[in-house]
N, C-alpha and C positions, 0 to 999 in steps of 0.2 A: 233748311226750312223750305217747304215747298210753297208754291204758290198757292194754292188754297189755304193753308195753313194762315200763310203772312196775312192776306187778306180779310182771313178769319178775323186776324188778332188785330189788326189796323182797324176791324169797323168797332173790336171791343174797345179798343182807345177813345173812337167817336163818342161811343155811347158812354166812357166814363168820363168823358168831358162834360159830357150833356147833363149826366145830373150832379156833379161836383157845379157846373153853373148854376141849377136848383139850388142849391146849396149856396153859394155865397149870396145869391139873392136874396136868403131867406135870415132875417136877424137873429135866431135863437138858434146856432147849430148844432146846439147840442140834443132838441127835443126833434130839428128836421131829422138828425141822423137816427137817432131812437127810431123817429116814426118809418123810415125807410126800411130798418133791421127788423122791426116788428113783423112790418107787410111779409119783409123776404120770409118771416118764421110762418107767418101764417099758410102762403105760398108752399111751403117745403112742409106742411103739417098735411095740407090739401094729397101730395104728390106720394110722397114715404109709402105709406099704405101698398104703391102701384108701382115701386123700382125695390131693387133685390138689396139685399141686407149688403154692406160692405167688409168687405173679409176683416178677420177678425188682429191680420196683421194693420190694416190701416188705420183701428179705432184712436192708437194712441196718436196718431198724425190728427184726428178729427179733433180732440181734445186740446191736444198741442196747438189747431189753428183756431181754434176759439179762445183761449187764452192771451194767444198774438196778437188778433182782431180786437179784443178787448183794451189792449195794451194801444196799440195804434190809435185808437181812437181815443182815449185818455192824452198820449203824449199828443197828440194834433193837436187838441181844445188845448194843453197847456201852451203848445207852440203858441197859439194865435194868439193867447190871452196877454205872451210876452211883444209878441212881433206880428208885423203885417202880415197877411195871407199873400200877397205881392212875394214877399221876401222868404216867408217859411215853406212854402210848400213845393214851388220850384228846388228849391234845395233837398226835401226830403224826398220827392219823387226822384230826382237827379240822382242823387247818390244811391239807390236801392237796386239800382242793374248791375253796378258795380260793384257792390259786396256780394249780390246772387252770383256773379260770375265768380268772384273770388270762391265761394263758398264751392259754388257747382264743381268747379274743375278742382279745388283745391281736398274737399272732403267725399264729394258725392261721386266722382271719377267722370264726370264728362269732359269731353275733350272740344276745344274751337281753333279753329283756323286762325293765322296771323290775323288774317280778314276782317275774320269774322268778332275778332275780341278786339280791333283798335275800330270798329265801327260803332260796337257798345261803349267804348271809349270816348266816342265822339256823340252820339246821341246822348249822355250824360253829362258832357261836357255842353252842350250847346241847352241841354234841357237847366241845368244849374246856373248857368249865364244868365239865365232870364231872371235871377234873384237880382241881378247887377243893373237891370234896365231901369230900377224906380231909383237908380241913386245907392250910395254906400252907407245910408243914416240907418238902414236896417238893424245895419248889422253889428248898429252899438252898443244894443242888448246878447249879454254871451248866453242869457237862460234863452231865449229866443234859440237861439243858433244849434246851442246843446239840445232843447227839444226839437227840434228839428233833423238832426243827426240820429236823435233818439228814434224821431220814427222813421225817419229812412231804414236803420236797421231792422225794426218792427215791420215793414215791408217786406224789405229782403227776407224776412225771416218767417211770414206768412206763407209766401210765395215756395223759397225751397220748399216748408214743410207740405203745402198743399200737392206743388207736384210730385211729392215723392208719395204723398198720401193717396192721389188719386192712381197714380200706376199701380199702389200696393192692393188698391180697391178692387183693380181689376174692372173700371168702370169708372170714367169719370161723369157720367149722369149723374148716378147714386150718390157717391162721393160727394158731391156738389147739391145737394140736396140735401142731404143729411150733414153734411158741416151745415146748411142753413137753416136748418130747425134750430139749433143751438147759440148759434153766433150772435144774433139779436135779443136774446134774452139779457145779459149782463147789463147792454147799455141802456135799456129801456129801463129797468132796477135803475140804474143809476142816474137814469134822467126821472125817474118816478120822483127819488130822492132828494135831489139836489135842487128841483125845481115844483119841489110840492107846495099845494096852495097856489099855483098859477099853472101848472102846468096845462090843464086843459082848456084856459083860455090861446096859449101857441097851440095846444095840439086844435082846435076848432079853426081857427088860422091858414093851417098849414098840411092839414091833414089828406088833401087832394093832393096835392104836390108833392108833398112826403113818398106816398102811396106812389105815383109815377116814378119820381124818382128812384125811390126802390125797387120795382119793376126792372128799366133799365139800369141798375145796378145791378140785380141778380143776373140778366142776362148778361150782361160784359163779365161779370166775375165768370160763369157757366161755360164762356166761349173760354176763358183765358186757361180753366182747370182743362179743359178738353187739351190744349193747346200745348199745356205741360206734356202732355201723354204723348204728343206726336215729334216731339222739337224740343232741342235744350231748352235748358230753364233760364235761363242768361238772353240766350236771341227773345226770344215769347216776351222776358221782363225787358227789354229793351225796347221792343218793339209798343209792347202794353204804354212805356211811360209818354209814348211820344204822343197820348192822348194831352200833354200840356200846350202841343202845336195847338190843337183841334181849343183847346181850352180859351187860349189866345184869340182865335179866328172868331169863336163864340163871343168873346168878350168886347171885340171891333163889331160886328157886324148884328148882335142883335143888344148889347150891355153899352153900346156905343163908345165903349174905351178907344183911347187914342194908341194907333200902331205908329211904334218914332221908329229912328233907325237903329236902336239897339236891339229891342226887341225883334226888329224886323232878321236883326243880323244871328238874334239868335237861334227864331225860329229857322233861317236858313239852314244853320251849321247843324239843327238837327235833323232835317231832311236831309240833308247830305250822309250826313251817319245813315239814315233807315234806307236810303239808296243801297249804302257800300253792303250794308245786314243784307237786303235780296239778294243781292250780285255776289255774294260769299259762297265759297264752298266746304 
């Protein structure tokens, strides 16, 4: 992975930190995340018009990650509904470099350095540790744990498909555009649904921040499909998750959360891992 690259994808981690904190700030997350997906559709309806059709081998990868997307965002809302956001989502970020990597080298034919695959080792290791900093009472719900896992796979499984979609696109602009026309429709249906008769009093709420938030969402997502196209898909997701450092740092410094020393040790061990990922060959 080169240096531009890495960088690339370290500032898309910043900014998925940024508005994953939008989001936990926000009480309804099922209408912030709707309201985010919507913006990104309106966004990618503005653009299409002005980027090239994507080949016609990538469409079933664009379908495929809207399906995914869909899925991910289902199993999350049930993780949380079982278990804390503390304890589910470290878990499910944590594990999804590690089945990408399985997936990548095992089905897709990329190949990683000794290096390079125990440093995604360890940045998911250190990123999954942070479920351990609030205490082990999390994890006495096993529906908690099982969606959790659920969408770690549901990750991993966006990701392969996007990057193999946007190499097949021949354009990862377009590619990334047009999965976003698509992708926000589902969840907004089903926040229309499930939260009808109130729904417009969250969305009057939330509906600026929503809108930001999904902004910097589009763009980290846009940086991370570019990123598939230059660099395994394994380093990119490894690198993408360590936006739970940044999440952390967020949550001290402007949510005023206490940093102890497990957390502190966790965050380390993952910077250590995204050290050894540069320094790979």
């Amino acid at each position: 992975m080169t240096t531009t690259v890495f960088a690339m994808v370290l500032a898309a981690a910043v900014l998925h930190a940024a508005w994953n904190a939008l989001v936990k700030v926000n009480a309804d997350r099922l209408v912030m995340i709707a309201i985010m997906m919507m913006s990104q559709v309106i966004v990618a309806a503005l653009v299409v018009p002005f980027v090239a059709l994507p080949t016609a081998e990538s469409w079933p990868y664009i379908w495929g990650s809207t399906a995914l997307n869909t899925a991910y965002c289902l199993f999350l809302i049930q993780a949380y509904r079982y278990g804390d956001l503390s304890h589910v989502y470290p878990l499910a970020r944590g594990s999804a470099p590690l089945i990408v990597a399985v997936i990548s080298v095992a089905i897709v034919g990329e190949t990683l350095s000794r290096q390079a695959g125990l440093s995604v080792v360890v940045i998911a290791l250190g990123i999954m540790s942070l479920a351990l900093t609030r205490g082990a009472s999390g994890f006495q719900e096993p529906r908690a744990m099982l969606y959790a896992l659920g969408t770690g796979i549901l990750i991993a499984g966006y990701t392969v498909v996007d990057g193999l979609g946007a190499r097949l696109a021949e354009s990862a602009h377009s590619y990334t555009f047009w999965v976003h026309l698509f992708d926000g429709i589902p969840i907004t249906l089903l926040a229309l649904y499930l939260r009808r008769g109130q729904i417009w009093v969250s969305v009057r709420k939330a509906w600026k921040v929503g809108v930001l938030g999904g902004l910097i969402s589009f763009l980290a997502y846009w940086i991370v499909i570019w990123a598939m196209t230059q660099a395994p898909l394994a380093l990119v997701s490894a690198v993408r998750e360590t936006s739970m450092v940044f999440a952390v740092l967020f949550g001290v410094f402007f949510l005023k959360e206490r940093l102890d020393l497990a957390r502190l040790a966790s965050t380390g061990l993952t910077l250590i891992g995204t050290v050894m990922l540069k320094l790979s060959r």
